[in-house]
C-alpha positions as CSV (number, residue, x, y, z in Angstrom):
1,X,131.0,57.1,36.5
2,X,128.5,59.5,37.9
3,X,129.6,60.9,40.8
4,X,126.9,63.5,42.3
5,X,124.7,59.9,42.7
6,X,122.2,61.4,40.5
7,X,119.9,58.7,38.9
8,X,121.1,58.9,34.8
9,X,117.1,59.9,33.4
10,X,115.9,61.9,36.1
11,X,115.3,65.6,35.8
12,X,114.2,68.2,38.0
13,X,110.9,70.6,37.5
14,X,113.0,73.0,39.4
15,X,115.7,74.1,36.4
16,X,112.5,76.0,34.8
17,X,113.0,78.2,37.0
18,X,116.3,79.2,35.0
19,X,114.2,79.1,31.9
20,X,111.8,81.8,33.2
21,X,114.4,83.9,33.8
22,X,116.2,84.0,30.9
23,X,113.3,84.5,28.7
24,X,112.1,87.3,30.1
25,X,115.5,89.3,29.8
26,X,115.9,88.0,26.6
27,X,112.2,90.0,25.4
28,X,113.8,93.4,25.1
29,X,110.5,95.1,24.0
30,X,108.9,93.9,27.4
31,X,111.2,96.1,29.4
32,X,111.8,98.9,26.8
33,X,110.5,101.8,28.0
34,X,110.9,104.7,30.2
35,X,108.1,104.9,32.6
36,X,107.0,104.1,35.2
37,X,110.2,105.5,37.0
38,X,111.3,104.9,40.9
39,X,112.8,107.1,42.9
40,X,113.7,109.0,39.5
41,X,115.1,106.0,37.8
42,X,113.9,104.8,34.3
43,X,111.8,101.5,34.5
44,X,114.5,100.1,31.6
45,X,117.3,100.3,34.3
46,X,115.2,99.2,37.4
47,X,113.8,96.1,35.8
48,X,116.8,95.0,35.3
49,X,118.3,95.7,38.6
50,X,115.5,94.0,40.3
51,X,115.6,91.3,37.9
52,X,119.3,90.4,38.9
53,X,118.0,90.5,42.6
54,X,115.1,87.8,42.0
55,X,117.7,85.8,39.3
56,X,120.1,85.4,42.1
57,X,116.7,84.2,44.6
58,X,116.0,81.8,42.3
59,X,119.1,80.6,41.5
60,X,119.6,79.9,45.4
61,X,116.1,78.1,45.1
62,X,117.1,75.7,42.5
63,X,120.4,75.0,44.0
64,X,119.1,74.7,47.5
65,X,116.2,72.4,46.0
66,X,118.5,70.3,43.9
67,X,121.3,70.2,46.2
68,X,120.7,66.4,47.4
69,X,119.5,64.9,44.6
């Protein structure tokens, strides 16, 4: 029945990693402001682009971490 030969009760510490993520994007008022800017670009917009950056890191360190278990 379970085909990835994953053990039934186990869980991984690494899928916190997702929760970390999606927390802080979901905290509007962290991110909400205009300064400091970069290279002339409002922190609101290059928080976010960074943050899909380091989201797509972790998400490759999660998957690489969990990939044999």
């Amino acid at each position: 029945m379970n085909s990835a030969g994953s053990k039934p009760g186990k869980r991984s510490w690494w899928y916190l990693l997702f929760v970390v993520q999606f927390v802080v994007f979901l905290w509007p008022p962290f991110y909400n402001h205009a300064e400091p800017y970069w290279i002339g670009i409002p922190f609101f917009y290059w928080f976010q682009l960074l943050g899909v950056l380091i989201s797509a890191v972790l998400t490759a360190i999660v998957y690489f971490a969990t990939e044999h278990e």
